[in-house]
C-alpha positions in Angstrom: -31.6 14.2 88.6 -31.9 15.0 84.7 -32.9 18.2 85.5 -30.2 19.0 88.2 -27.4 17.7 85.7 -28.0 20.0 83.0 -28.5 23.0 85.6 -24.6 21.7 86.5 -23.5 21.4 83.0 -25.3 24.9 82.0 -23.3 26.5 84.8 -20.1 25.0 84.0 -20.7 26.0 80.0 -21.2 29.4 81.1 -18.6 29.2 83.6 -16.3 28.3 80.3 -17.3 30.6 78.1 -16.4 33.3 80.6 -13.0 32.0 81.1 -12.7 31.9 77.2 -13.8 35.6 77.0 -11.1 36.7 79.2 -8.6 35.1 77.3 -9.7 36.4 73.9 -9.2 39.8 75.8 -6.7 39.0 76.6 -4.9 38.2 73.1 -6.7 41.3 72.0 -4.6 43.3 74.7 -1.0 41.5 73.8 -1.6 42.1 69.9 -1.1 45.9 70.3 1.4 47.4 68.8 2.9 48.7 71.9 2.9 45.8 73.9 4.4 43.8 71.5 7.4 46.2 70.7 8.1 45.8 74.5 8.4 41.7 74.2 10.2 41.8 71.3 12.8 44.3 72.4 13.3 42.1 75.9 12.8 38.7 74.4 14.3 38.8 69.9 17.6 39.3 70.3 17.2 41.0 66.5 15.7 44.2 68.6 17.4 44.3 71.5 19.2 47.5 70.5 16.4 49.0 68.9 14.2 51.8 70.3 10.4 50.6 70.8 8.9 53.0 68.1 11.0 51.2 65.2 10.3 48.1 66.2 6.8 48.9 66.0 7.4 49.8 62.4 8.9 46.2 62.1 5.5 44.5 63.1 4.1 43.7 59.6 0.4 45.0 58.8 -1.1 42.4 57.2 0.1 39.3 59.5 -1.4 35.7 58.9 -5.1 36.2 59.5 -5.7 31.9 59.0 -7.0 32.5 55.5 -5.2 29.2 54.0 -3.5 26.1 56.5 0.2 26.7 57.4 0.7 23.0 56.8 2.0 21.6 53.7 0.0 18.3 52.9 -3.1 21.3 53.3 -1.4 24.4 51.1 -3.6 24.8 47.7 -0.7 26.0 46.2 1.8 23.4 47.3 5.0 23.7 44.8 4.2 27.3 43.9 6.1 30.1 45.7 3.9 32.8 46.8 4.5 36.7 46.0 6.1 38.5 48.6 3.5 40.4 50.9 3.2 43.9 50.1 3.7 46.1 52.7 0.4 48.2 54.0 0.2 51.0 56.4 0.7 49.9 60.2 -2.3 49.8 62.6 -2.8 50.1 65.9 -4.3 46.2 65.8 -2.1 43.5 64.9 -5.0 40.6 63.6 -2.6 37.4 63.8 -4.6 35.6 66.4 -6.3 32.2 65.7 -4.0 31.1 62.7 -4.8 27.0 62.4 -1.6 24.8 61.8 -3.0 21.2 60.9 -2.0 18.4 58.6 -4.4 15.7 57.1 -3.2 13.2 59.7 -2.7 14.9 63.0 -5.3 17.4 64.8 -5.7 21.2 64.2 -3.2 23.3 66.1 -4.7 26.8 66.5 -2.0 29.2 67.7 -2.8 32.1 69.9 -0.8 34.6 68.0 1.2 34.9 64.9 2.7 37.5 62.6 5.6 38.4 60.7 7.9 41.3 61.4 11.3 42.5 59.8 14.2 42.9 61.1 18.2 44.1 60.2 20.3 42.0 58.7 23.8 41.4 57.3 22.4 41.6 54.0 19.6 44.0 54.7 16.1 43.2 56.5 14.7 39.8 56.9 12.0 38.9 57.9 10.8 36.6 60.6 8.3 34.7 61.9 6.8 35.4 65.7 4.2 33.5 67.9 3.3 34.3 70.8 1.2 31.9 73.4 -0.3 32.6 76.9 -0.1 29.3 79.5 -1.9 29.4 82.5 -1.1 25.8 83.7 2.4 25.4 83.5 2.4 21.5 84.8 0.2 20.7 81.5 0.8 16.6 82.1 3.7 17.2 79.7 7.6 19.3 79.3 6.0 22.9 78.4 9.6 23.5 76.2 9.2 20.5 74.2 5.2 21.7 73.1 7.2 25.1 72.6 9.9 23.8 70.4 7.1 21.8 68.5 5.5 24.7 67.5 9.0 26.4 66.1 9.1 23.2 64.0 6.2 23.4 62.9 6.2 26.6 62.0 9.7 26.0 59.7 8.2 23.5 58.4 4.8 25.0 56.8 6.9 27.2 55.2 7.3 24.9 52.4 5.3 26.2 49.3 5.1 29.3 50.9 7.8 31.0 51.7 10.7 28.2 50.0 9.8 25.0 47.5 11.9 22.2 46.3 15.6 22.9 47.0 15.5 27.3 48.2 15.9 26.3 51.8 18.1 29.3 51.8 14.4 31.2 51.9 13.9 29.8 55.0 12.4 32.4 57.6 13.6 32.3 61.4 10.8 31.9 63.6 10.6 32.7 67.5 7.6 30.9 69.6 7.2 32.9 72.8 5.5 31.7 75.9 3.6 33.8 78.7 3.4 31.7 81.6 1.1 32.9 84.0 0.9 30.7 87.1 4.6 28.9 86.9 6.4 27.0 89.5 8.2 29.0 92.6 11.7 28.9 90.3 10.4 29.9 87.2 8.9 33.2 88.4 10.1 36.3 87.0 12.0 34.7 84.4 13.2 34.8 80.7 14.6 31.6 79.4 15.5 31.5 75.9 16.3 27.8 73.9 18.1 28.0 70.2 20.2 26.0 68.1 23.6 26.9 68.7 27.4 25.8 66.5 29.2 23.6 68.6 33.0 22.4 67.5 33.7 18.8 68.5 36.3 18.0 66.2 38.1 20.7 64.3 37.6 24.8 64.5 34.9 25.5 62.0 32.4 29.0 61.9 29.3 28.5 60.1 27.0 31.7 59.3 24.8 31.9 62.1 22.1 32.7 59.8 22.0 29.2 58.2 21.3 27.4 61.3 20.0 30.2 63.8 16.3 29.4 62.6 14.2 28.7 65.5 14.3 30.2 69.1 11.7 29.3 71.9 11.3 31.5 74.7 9.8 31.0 78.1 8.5 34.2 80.1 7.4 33.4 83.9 5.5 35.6 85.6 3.7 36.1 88.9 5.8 37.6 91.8 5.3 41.1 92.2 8.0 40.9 95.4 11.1 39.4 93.4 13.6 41.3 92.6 13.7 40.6 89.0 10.1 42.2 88.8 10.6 45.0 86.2 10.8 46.0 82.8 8.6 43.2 80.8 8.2 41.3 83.6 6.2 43.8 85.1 4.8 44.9 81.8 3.1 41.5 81.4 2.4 40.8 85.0 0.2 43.9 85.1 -1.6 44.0 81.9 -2.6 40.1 82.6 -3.6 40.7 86.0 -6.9 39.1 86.8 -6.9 41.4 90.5 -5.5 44.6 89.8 -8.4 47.2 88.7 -8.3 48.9 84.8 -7.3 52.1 86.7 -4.7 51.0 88.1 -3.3 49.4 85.2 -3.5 52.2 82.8 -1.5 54.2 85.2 1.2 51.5 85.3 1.3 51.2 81.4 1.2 55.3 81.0 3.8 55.7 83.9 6.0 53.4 83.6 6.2 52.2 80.7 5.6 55.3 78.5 2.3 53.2 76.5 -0.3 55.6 75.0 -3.7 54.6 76.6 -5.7 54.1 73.5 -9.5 53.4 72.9 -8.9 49.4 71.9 -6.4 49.7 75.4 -8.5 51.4 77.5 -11.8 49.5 76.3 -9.5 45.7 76.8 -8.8 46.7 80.3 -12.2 47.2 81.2 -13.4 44.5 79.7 -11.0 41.9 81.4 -11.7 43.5 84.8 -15.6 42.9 84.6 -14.9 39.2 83.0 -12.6 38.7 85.7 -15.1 39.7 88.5 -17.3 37.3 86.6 -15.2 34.3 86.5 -14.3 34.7 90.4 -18.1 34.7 91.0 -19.0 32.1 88.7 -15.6 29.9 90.1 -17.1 30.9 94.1 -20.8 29.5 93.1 -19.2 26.5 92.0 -17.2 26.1 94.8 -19.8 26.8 97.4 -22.3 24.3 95.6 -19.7 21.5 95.3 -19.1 22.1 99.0 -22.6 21.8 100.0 -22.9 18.7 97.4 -19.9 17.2 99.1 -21.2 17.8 102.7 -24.2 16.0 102.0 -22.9 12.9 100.5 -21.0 13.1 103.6 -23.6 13.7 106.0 -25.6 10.6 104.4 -22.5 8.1 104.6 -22.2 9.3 108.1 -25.7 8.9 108.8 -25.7 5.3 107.0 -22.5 4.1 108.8 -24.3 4.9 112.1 -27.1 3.0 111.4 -25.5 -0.1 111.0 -23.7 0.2 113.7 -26.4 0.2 115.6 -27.6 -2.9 114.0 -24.5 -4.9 115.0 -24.8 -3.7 118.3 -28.8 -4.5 118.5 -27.6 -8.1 116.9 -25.1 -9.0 119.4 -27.1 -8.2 122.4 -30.3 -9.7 121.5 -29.8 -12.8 119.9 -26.0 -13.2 121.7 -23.8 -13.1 119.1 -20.6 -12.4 117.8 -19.7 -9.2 116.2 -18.5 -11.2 113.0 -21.5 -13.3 113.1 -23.6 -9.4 113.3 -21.7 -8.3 110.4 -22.4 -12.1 108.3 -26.2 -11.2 109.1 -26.0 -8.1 107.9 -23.8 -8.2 105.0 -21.3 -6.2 105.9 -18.8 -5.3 103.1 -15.3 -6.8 104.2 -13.2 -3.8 103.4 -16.0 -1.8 106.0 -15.8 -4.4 109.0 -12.6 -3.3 110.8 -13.7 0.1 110.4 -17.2 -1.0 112.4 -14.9 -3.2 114.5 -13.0 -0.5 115.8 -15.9 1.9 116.7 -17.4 -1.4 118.6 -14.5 -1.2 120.5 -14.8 3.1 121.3 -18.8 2.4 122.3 
């Protein structure tokens, strides 16, 4: 039995680690440039009238990399305002993936994506903060939004003795957490559902800047239904390049076609990688399935086999020493919650 577990739990570790692989692909995929200009542009507001090729200028070079925490009660240089990043020569790559957000009390959050990016301003460019998660289980056990939302806090938050100290909450950065759902319910299919803070008036007609309380946007992205009509632009962007089914080939003529994306090395070499991982996760998943089966068809088979036995113990019982089918059952030591089950099947023999 010792030997069968760990034969189980081998299988299921490398089962794991396969499903883990395809997601680091698949972050590797989303990071590009290209791909990101397109989810900004359909989801930031800040870009919506911009053409793609800027707002790939916009993507800062040198995002967060998790080189310090983003928390405050873990910044070394709490109280001390850092020197603003200096601005390096784009690349292809954008390495924000993996930055931790953790405080001494509460457990490391690691977030799938993060970087910075400017963007046109009243006053000139600011800057902003973006992150950018990938769901596949959309029924987590808990409200998907309000795990979203927590993540914009805490990203306002850990500014503090970075980006603002003491009383500069004018320094304040806006941050946008962005969520690629992959297997969402029926309704939330091709979808983009965006949640802010917004200046309501309930007594008197004031206007506040929109830039002093604008600071945190969530936004939910459902995919999955390649039949809806809403299936285009991002949607279908997305819904292709994350594709566990559709083969690389087919999805670099998607991307090249139809959404005008250069087919790079890192692009081209992602693509190919998910599709093998994927084939190897599907097998992996049907082994598993097909041994669970078996395992469950046995245990099943035994019971059977078990329950028939008594049975015919009962019946043996009653007909040779005369006696009741309760007093067969006392001999035996049937289990009360089994004997109406054995009483019925008395009753079909």
């Amino acid at each position: 039995m010792k030997v069968e577990a760990e034969t189980t739990l081998a299988k299921n570790i490398s089962a794991l680690e396969g499903m883990e692989a395809y997601d680091a692909v698949c972050k590797r995929l989303l990071v590009n440039r290209q791909i990101l200009a397109w989810i900004m542009k359909s989801c930031l507001e800040e870009y919506r009238d911009m053409d793609r090729k800027d707002i790939e200028a916009c993507i800062e070079g040198e995002p967060q990399i998790g080189v310090e925490a983003v928390f405050p009660d873990e910044a070394p240089d709490s109280g001390k305002k850092t020197e603003p990043k200096k601005r390096k020569k784009p690349s292809e790559q954008i390495r924000g993936a993996n930055v931790e957000d953790s405080t001494v009390k509460e457990r490391t959050n690691v977030y799938d994506i993060r970087f910075y990016a400017t963007a046109p301003g009243e006053k000139g460019l600011i800057e902003i903060i973006v992150n950018l998660e990938i769901q596949n289980d959309y029924h987590a056990g808990y409200p998907l939004i309000k795990r979203a939302l927590y993540y914009c806090c805490r990203m306002v938050s850990s500014q503090y003795g970075k980006e603002f100290t003491h009383q500069d909450y004018g320094d304040i950065k806006k941050v946008y957490s962005i969520w690629l759902t992959l297997e969402p319910p029926k309704s939330r299919r091709n979808t983009i559902t965006r949640y802010r803070v917004t200046e309501e008036n309930i007594i008197g007609d004031v206007a506040e800047k929109k830039e002093h309380y604008d600071l945190l946007t969530a936004v939910m992205i459902g995919l999955g239904d390649e039949t809806g009509e809403q299936y285009d632009g991002v949607l279908k962007l997305l819904d292709v390049l994350l594709s566990s089914e559709k083969a690389a080939e087919e999805k670099k003529r998607v991307l090249r076609d139809e959404f005008d994306i250069t087919i790079t090395e890192l692009i081209e070499g992602g693509l190919e990688e998910m599709c093998n991982l994927s084939k190897g996760v599907a097998e992996k998943g049907f082994r598993r399935g097909m041994e669970r089966g078996l395992q469950q068809g046995l245990e099943q088979g035994i019971q059977q086999e078990r329950e028939a036995g008594t049975l015919r113990s009962i019946q043996s019982l009653m007909e040779t020493l005369q006696l009741t089918a309760e007093q067969a059952m006392d001999a035996l030591k049937v289990e009360d919650t089994q004997r109406d089950m054995y009483a019925e099947k008395l009753k079909e023999h």
